[in-house]
KOLVO-719749 format. One record per atom (N, C-alpha, C): residue in one letter; residue number from 1; x, y, z. Coordinates in Angstrom, 2 decimals. Atoms other than C-alpha are relative to their C-alpha. Example, Ala and Ser with C-alpha at 12.3 -4.5 7.8 and 13.67 -1.06 7.14 Angstrom:
BEGIN
{A; 1; {0.89; -1.19; 0.00}} {A; 1; {12.30; -4.50; 7.80}} {A; 1; {0.90; 1.20; 0.00}} {S; 2; {-0.82; -1.19; -0.06}} {S; 2; {13.67; -1.06; 7.14}} {S; 2; {-0.77; 1.09; 0.73}} 
END
This chain:
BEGIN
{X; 1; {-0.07; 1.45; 0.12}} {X; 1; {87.99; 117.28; 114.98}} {X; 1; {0.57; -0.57; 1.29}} {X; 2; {-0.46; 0.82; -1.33}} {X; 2; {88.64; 114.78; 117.73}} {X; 2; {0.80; -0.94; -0.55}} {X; 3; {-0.38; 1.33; 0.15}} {X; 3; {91.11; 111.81; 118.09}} {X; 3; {-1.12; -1.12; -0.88}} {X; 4; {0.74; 0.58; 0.24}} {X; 4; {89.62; 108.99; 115.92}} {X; 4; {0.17; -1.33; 1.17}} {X; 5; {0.52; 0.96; -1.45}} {X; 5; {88.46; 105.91; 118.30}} {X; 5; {1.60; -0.93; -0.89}} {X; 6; {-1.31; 0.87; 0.21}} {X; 6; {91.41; 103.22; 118.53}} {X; 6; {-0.42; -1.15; 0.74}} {X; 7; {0.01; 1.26; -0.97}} {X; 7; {92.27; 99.68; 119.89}} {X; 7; {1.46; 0.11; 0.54}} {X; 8; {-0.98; -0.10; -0.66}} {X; 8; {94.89; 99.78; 122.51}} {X; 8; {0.75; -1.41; -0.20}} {X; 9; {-0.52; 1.51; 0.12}} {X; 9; {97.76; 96.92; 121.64}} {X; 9; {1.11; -0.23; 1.25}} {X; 10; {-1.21; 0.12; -0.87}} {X; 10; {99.93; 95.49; 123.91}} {X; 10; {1.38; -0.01; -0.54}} {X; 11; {-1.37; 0.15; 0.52}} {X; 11; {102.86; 94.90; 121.68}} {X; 11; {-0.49; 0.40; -1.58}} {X; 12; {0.32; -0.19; 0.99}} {X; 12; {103.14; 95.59; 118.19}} {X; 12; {1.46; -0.74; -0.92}} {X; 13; {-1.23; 1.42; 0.33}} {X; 13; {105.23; 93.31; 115.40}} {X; 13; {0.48; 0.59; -1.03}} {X; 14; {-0.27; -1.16; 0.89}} {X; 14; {106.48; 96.39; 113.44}} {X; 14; {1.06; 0.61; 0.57}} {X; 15; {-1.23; -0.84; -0.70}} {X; 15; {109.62; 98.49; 113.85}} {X; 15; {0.15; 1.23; -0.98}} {X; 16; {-0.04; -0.75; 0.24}} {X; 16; {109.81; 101.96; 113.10}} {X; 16; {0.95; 0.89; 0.33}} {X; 17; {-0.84; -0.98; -1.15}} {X; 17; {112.15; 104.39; 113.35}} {X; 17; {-0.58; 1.53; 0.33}} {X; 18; {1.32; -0.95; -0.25}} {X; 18; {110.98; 107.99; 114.78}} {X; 18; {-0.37; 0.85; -1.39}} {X; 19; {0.50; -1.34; 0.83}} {X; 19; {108.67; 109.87; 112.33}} {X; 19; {0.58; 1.42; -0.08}} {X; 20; {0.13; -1.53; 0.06}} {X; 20; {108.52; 112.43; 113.66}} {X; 20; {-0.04; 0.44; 1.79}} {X; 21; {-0.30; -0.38; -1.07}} {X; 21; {109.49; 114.47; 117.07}} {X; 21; {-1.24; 1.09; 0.39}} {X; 22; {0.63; -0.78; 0.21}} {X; 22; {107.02; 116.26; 118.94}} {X; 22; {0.21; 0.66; 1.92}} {X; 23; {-0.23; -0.86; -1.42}} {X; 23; {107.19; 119.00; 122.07}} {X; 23; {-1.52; -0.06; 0.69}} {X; 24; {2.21; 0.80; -0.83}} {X; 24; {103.86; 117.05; 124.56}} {X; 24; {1.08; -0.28; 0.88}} {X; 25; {-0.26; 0.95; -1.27}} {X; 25; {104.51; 115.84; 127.92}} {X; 25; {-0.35; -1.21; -0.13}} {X; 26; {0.61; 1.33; -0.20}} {X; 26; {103.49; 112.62; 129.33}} {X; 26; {-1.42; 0.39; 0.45}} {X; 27; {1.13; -0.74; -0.32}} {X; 27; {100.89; 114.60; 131.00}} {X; 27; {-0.80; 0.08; -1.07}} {X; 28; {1.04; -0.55; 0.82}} {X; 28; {99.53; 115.85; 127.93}} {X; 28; {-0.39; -1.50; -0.32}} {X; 29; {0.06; 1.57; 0.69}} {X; 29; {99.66; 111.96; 126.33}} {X; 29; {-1.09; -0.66; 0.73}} {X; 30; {1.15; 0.34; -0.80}} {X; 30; {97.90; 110.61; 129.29}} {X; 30; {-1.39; 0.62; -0.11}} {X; 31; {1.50; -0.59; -0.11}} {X; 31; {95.23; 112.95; 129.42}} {X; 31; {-0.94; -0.27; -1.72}} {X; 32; {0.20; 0.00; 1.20}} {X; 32; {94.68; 112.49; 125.48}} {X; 32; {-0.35; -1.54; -0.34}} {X; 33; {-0.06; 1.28; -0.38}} {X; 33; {95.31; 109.08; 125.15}} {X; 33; {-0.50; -1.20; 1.11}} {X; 34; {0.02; 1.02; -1.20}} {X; 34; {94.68; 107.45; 128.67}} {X; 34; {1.52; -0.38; 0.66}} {X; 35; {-1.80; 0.78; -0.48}} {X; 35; {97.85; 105.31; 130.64}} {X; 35; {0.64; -0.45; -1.61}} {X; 36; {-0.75; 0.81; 0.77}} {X; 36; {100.49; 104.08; 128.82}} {X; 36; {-0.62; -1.48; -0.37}} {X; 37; {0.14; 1.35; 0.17}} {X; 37; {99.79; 100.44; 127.21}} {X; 37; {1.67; -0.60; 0.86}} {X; 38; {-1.59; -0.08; -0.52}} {X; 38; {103.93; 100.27; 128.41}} {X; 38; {0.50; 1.08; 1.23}} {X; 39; {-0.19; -0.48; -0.44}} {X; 39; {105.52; 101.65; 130.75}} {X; 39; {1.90; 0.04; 0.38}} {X; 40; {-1.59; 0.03; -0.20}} {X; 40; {109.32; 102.75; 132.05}} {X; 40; {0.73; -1.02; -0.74}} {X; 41; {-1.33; 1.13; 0.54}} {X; 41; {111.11; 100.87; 128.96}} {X; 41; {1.12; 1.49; -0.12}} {X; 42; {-1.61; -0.33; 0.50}} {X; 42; {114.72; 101.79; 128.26}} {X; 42; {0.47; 0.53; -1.24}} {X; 43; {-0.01; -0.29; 1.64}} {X; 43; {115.37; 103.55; 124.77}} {X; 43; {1.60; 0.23; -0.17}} {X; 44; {-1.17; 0.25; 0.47}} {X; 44; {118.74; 102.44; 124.97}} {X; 44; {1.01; 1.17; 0.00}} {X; 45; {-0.91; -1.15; -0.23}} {X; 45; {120.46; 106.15; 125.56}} {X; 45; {-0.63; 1.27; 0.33}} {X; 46; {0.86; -1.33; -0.19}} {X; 46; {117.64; 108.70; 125.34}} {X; 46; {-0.08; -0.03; 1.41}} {X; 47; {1.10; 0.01; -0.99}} {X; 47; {116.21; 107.50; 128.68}} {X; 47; {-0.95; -0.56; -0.07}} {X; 48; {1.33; 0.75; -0.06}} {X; 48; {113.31; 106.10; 130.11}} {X; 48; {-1.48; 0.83; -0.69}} {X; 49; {1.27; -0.28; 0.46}} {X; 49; {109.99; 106.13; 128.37}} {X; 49; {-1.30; -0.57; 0.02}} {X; 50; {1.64; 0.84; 0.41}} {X; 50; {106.12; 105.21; 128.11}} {X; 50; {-0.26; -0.14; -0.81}} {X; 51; {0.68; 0.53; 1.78}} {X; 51; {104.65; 103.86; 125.22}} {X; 51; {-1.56; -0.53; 0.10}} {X; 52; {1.50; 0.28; 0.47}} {X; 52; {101.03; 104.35; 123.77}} {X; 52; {-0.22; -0.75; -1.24}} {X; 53; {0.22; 0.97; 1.24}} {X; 53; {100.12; 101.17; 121.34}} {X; 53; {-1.37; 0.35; 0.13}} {X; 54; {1.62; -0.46; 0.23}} {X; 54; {97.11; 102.28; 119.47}} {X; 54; {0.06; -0.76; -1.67}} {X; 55; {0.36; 0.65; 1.65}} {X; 55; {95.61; 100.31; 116.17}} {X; 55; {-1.40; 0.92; -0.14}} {X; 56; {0.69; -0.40; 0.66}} {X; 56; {93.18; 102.30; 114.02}} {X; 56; {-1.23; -0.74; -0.89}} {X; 57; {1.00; 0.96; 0.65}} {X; 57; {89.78; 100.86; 112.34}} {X; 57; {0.60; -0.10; -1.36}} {X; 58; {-0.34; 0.52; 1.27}} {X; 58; {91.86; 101.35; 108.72}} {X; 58; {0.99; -0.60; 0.05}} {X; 59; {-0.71; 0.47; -0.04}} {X; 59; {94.26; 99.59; 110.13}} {X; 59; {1.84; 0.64; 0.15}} {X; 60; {-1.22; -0.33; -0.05}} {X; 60; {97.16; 101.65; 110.82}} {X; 60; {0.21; -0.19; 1.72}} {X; 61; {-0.81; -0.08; -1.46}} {X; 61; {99.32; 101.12; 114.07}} {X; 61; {0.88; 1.04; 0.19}} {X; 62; {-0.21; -0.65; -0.47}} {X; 62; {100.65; 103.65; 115.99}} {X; 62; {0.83; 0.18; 1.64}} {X; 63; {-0.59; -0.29; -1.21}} {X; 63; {103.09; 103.88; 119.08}} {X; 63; {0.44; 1.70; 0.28}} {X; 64; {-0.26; -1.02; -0.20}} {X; 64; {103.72; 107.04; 120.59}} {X; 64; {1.26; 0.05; 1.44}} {X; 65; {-1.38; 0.65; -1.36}} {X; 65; {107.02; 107.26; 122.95}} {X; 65; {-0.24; 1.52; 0.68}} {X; 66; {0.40; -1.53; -0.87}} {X; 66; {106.31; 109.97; 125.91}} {X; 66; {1.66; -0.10; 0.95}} {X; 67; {-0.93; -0.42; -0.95}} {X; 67; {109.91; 110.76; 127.47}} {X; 67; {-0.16; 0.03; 1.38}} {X; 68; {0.12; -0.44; -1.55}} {X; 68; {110.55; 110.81; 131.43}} {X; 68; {0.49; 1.43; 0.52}} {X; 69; {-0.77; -0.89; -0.67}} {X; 69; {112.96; 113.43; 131.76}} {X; 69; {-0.04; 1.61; -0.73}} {X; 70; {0.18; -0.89; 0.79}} {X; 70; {111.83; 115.73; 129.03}} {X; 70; {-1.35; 0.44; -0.46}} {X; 71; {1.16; 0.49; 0.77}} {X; 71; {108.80; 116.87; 126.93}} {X; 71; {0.00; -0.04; -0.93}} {X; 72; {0.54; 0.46; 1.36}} {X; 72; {109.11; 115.40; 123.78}} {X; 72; {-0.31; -1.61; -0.11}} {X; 73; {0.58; 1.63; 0.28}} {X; 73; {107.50; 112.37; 122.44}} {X; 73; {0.60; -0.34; -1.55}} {X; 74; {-0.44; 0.82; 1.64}} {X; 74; {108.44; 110.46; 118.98}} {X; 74; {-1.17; -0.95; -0.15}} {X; 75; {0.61; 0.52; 0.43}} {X; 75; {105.92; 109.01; 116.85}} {X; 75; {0.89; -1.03; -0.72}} {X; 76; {-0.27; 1.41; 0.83}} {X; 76; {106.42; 105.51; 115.17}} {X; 76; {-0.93; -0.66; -0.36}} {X; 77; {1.30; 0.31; 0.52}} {X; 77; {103.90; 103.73; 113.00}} {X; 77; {0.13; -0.75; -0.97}} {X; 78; {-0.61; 1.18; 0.81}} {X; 78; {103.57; 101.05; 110.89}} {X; 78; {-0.23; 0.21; -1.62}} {X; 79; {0.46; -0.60; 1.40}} {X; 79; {102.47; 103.25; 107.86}} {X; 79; {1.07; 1.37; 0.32}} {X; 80; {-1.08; -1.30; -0.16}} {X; 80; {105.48; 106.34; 106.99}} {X; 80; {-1.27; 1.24; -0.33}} {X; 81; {0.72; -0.99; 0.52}} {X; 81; {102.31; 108.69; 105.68}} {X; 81; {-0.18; 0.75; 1.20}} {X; 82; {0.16; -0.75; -0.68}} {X; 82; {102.36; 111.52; 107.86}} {X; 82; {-1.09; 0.55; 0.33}} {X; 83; {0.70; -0.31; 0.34}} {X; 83; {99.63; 113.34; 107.27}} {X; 83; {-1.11; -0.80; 0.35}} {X; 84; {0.54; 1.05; -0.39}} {X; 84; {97.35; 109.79; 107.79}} {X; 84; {0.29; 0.02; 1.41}} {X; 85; {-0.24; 0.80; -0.94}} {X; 85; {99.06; 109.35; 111.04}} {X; 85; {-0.51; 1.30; 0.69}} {X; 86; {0.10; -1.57; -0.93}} {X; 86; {98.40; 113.09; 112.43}} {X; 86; {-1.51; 0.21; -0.32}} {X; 87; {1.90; -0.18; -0.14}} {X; 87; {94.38; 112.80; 111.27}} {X; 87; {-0.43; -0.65; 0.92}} {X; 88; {0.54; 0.94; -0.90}} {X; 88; {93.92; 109.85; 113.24}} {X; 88; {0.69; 0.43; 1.54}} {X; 89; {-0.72; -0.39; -1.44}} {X; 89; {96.21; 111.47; 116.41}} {X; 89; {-0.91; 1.13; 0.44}} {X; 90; {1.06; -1.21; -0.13}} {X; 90; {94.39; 114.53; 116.04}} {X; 90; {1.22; 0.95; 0.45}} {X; 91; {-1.26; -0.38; -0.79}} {X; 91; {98.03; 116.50; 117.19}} {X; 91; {0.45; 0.81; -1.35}} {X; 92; {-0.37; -1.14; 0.73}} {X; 92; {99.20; 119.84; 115.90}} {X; 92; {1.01; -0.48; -1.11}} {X; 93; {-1.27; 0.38; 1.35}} {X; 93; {101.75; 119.21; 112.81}} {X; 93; {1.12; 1.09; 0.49}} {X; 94; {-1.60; -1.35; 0.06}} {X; 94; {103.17; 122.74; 113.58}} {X; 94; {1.09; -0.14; 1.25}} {X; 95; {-1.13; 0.47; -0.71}} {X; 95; {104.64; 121.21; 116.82}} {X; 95; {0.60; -1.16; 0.00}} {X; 96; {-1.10; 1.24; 0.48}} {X; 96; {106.21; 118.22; 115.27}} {X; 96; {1.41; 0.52; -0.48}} {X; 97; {-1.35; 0.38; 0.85}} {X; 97; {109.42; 117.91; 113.68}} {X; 97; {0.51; -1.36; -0.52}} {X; 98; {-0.44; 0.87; 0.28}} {X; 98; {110.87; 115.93; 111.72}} {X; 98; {1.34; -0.96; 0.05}} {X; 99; {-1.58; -0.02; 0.03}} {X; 99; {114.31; 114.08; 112.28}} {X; 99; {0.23; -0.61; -1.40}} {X; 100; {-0.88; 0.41; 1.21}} {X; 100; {114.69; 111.81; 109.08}} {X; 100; {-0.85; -0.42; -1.41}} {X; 101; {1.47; -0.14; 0.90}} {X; 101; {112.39; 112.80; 106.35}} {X; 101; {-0.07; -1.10; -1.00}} {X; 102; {-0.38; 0.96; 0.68}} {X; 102; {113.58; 110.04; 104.27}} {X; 102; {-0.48; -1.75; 0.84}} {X; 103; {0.76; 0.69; -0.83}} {X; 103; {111.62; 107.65; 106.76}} {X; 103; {-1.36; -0.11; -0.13}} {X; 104; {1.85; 0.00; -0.26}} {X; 104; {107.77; 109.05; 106.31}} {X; 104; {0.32; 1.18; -1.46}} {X; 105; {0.00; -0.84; 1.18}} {X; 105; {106.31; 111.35; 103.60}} {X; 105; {-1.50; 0.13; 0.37}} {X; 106; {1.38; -0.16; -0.05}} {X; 106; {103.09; 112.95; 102.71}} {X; 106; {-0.59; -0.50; -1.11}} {X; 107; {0.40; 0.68; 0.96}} {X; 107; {100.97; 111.12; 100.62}} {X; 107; {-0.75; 1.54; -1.54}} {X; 108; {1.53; -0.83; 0.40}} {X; 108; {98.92; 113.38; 97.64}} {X; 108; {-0.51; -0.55; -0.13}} {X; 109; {1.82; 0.25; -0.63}} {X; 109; {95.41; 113.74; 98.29}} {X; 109; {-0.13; -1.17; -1.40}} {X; 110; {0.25; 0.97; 0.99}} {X; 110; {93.92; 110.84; 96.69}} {X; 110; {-1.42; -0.23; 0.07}} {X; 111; {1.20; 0.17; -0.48}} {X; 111; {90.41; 110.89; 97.97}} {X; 111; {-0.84; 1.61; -0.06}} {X; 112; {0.70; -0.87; 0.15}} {X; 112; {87.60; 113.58; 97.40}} {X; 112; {-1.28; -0.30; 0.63}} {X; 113; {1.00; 0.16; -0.49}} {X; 113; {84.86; 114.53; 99.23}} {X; 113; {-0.56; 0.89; -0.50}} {X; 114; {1.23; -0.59; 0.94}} {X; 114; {81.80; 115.66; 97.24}} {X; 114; {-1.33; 0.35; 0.61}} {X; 115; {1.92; -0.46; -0.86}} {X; 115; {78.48; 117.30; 98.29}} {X; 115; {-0.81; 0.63; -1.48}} {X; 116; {0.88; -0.32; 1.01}} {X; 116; {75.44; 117.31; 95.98}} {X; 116; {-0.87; 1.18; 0.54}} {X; 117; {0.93; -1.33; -1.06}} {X; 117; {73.00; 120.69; 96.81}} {X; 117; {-1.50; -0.58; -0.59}} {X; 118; {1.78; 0.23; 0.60}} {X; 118; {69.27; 120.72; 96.02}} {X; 118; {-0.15; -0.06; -1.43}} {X; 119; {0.38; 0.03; 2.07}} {X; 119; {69.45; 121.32; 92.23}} {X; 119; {0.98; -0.99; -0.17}} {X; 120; {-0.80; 0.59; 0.55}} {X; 120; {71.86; 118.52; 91.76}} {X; 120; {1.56; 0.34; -0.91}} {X; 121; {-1.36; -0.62; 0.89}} {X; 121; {74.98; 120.64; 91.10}} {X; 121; {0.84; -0.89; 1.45}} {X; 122; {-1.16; 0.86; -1.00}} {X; 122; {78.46; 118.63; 92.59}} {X; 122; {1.09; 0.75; 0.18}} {X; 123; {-1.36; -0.73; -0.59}} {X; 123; {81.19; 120.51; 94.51}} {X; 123; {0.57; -1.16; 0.57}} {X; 124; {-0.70; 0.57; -1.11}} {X; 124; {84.04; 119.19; 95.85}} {X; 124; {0.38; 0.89; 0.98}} {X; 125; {-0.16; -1.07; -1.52}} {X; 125; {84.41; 120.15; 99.70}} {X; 125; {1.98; -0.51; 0.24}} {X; 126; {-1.26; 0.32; -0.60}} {X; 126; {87.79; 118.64; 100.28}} {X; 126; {0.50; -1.12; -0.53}} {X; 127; {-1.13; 1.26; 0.70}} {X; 127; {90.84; 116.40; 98.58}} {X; 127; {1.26; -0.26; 1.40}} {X; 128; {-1.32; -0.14; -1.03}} {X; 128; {92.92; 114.58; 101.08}} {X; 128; {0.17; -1.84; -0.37}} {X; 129; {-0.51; 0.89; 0.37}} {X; 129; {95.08; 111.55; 100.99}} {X; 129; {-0.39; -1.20; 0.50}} {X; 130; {0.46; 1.01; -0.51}} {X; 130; {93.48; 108.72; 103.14}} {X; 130; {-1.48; -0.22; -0.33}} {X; 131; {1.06; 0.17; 0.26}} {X; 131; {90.28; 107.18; 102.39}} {X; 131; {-0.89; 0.43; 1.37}} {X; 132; {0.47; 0.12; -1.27}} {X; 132; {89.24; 107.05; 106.39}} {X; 132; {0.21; 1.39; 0.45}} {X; 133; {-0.06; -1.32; -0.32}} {X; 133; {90.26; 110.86; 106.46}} {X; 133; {-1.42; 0.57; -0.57}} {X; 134; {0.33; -0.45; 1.13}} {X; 134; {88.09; 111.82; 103.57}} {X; 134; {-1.94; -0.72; 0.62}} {X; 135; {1.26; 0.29; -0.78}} {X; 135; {85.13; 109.66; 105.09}} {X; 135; {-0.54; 0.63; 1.44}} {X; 136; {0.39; -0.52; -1.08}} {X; 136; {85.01; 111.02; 108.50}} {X; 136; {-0.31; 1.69; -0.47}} {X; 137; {0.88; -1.28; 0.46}} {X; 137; {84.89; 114.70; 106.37}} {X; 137; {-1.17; -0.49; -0.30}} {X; 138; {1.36; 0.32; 0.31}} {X; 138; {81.83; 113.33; 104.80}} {X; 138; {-0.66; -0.25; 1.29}} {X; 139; {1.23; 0.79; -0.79}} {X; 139; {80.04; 111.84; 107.79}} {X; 139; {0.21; 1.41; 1.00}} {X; 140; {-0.17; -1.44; -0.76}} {X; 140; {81.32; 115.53; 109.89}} {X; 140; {-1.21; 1.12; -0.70}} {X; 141; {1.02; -0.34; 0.78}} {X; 141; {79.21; 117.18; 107.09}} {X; 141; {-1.39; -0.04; 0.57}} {X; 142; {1.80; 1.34; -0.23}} {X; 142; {76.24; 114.23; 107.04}} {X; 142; {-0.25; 1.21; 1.00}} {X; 143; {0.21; -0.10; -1.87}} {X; 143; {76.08; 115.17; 110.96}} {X; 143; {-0.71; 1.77; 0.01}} {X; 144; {0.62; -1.46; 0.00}} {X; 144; {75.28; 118.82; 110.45}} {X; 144; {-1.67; 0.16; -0.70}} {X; 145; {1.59; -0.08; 0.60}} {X; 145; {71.69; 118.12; 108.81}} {X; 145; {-0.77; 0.83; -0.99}} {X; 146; {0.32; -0.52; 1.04}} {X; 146; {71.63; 120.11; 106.48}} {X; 146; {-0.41; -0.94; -1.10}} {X; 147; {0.09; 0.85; 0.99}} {X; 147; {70.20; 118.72; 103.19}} {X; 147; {0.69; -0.64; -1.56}} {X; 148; {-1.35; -0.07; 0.73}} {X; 148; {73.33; 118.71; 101.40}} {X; 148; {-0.34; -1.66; 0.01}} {X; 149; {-0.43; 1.43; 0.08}} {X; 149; {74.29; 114.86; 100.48}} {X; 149; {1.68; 0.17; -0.13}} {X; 150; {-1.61; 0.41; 0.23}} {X; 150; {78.26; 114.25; 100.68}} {X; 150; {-0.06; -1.54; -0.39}} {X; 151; {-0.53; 1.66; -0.66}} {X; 151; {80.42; 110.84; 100.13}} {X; 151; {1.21; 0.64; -0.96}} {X; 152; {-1.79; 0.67; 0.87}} {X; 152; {83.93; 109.73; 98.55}} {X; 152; {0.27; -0.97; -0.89}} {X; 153; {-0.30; 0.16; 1.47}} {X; 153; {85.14; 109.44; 95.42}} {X; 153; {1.80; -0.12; 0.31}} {X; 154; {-1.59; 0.20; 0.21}} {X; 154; {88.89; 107.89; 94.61}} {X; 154; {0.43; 1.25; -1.25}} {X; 155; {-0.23; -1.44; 1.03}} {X; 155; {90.59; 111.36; 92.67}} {X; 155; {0.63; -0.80; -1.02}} {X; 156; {-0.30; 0.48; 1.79}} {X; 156; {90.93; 110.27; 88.60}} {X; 156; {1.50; -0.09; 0.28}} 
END
């Protein structure tokens, strides 16, 4: 899977505190991301940092804080669902951390993605918690041409 496409914001009218901690350069950020939308702010004791403002087509916002003097970054977002925020980043989970779990959470799956076969028998391929997760499985599917049919179903 790739990053999903974004709109770069200049500011954002949300305050978060960090999700979640993660071991990336700025290097890596840039190359992933592009420039900063921000650049050299002040985080008040950590040190200087860059900041990537990114909005999502389901509407989630997303800053990402890239350290100067270190390599970790901190996620912040205007939705706590973890899980949501790391489909649309596309960014390992196993090198996150968390500092204050009582901040974000994982949603359960709430969305199913279904594939009909030739005889009309229905599997589900995959349960996950965002609708916009759960669609891009389906249309990853679609894309393979096979004559399978997928889509998404809200889970009973």
């Amino acid at each position: 899977m790739s990053a999903t496409p974004w709109t770069p914001l200049s500011a954002v009218d949300w305050t978060s505190p960090p999700l979640a901690t993660l071991v990336v350069s700025r290097a890596f950020l840039r190359s992933r991301f592009g420039p900063p939308q921000l650049a050299n702010l002040d985080s008040n004791g950590v040190g200087l940092f860059d900041a990537w403002l990114m909005r999502f087509e389901c509407g989630l916002e997303v800053a990402i804080w890239g350290f100067h003097d270190r390599d970790v970054g901190e996620i912040h977002a205007s939705d706590t669902e973890r899980r949501h925020i790391f489909f649309h980043l596309d960014l390992d989970r196993a090198k996150a951390s968390v500092w204050w779990p009582d901040y974000g959470h994982d949603a359960p799956p709430r969305w199913r993605v279904v594939r009909a076969d030739d005889n009309g028998n229905e599997f589900e391929v995959r349960v996950v918690p965002s609708r916009c997760e759960a669609e891009h499985v389906a249309a990853v599917f679609e894309a393979r041409g096979h004559k399978q049919t997928y889509w998404v179903t809200q889970c009973a």
